[in-house]
N, C-alpha and C positions, 0 to 999 in steps of 0.2 A: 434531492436532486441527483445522487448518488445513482441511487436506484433505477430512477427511469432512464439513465442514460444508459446504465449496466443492461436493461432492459432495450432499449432501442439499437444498442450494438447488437444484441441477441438477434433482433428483430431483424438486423440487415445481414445477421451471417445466414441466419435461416432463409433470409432469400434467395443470395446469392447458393448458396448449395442447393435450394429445388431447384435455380437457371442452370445451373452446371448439368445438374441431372436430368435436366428437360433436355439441354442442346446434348448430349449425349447421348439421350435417347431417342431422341432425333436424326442425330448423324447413323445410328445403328439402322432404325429402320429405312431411311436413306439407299445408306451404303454397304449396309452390316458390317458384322464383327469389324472383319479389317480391315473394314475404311473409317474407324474411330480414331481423330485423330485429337490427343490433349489439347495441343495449341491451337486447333480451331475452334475446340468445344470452350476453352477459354476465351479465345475471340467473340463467339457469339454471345456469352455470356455475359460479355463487358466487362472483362477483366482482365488480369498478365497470368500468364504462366505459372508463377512464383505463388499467385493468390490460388488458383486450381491446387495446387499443391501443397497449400496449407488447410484448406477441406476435405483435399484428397490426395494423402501422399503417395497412394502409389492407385495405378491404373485400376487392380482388383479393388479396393473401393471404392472408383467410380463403379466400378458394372457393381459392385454393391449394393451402391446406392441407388442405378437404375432397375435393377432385380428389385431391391424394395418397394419404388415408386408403380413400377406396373403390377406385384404382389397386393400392393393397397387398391389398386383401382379393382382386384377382382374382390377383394376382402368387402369394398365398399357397397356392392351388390348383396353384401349380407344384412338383411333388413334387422332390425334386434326385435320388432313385434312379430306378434302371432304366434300361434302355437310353435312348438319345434319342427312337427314335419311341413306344417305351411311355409317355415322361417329358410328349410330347404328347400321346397317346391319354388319358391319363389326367386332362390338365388340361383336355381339353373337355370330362370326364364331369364333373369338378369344377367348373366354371363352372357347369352345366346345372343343376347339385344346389346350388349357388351360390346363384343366380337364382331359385330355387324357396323356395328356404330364407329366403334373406335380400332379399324384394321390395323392401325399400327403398333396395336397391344399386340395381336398376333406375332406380327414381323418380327417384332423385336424378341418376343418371348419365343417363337422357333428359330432365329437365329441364335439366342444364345443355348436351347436345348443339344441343336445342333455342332453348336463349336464345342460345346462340355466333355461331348465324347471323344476328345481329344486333348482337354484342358482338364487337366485334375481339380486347380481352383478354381475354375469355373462351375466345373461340377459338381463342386463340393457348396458352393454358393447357393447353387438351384436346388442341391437335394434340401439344404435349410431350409429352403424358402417350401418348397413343396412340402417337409415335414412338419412347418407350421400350418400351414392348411389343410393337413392329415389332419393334426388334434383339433384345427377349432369344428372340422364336422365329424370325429367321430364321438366330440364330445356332445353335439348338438344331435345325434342320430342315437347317443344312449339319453340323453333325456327325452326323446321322442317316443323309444322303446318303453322308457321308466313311465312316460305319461299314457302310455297306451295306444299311440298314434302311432305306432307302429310294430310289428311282433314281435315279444319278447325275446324269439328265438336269433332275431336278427344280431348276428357277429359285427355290432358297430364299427373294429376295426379293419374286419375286411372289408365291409362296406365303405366305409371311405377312403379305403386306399383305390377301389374300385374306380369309385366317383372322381377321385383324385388324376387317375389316370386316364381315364377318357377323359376329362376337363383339359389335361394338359396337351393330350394328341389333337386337340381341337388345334392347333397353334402351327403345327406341321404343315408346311409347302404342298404337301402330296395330301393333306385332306381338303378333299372339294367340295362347296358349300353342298351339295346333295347328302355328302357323306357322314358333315357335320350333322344337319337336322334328323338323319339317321339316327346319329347316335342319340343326339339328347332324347326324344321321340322313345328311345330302347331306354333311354336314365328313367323319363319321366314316368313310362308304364312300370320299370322295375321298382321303383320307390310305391307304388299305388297298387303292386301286388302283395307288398309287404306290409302294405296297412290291416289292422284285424277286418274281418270279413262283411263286420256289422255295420264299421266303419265308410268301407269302401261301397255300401249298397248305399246307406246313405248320401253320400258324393255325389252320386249317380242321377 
């Protein structure tokens, strides 16, 4: 009896902290940065103040934990089937349909790139967040290497800081969807020149 109660309080702090993070992330793409306000984002949430600040005691954990929640929505575009370079061909068609789909990942995730440059922990939040997404694709672009699905020559770590960075300019106010499909369109041939040669006539 112990147990599942131990477990069903678990079960309602976990929700309450993804509402917190929801209305949060909500209010930013709204209002941005600084129209986050705690006490409404607790109001919406269905909760006091008091409770907001026992999940999140101070303000940089909330954007924390909203940096986390839209990090997972682009994480979640990464399929775990298919070979390694199909595993990345396919996660920048998913970003693309991402970003289209859900504009508010945008908003939010250029408004906070935006305030960083002028918030140390802010920006120190996003480089985290952006340097976990460094490893999971340069680890997945050296097994694509190691499998042969891609040239061995290829610098897996420049390449994904590459990918990383046009991923993240995608998010920017001043990139216009023309600009966007640009770019990915320039990711998508760049990864498919780097495939061995045998490879890519095949595809064809």
């Amino acid at each position: 009896m112990k147990s599942a109660a131990t477990a069903s309080r678990r079960g309602q702090g976990e929700d309450r902290r993804r509402a917190l993070v929801a209305a949060a992330f909500g209010q930013i793409a709204e209002h941005g940065f600084e129209g986050l306000r705690t006490r409404e984002v607790a109001a919406e949430a269905g909760v006091n103040i008091a409770t907001l600040h026992y999940y999140f005691p101070t303000k940089e954990a909330l954007i924390r934990g909203v940096v986390a929640h839209a990090m997972e929505r682009f994480r979640s575009t990464l399929a775990p089937h298919g070979s390694p370079d199909d595993q990345l061909a396919n996660h920048l068609k998913a970003v693309r349909a991402l970003l289209r789909q859900e504009p508010e990942i945008a908003a939010v995730m250029g408004e906070l790139a935006l305030r960083s440059a002028r918030d140390a922990s802010l920006a120190r939040i996003m480089r985290q967040a952006n340097d976990g997404w460094h490893r999971t694709l340069r680890a997945l672009l050296h097994r694509a290497a190691r499998a042969g699905n891609l040239a061995p020559s290829l610098d897996s770590d420049e390449a994904a800081a590459l990918i990383v960075a046009t991923l993240t300019s995608m998010v920017l106010p001043s990139m216009t969807p023309s600009r966007k499909d640009q770019a990915f369109r320039g990711l998508e041939r760049w990864l498919n020149s780097t495939r061995p040669r045998t490879r890519s006539r095949s595809s064809n």
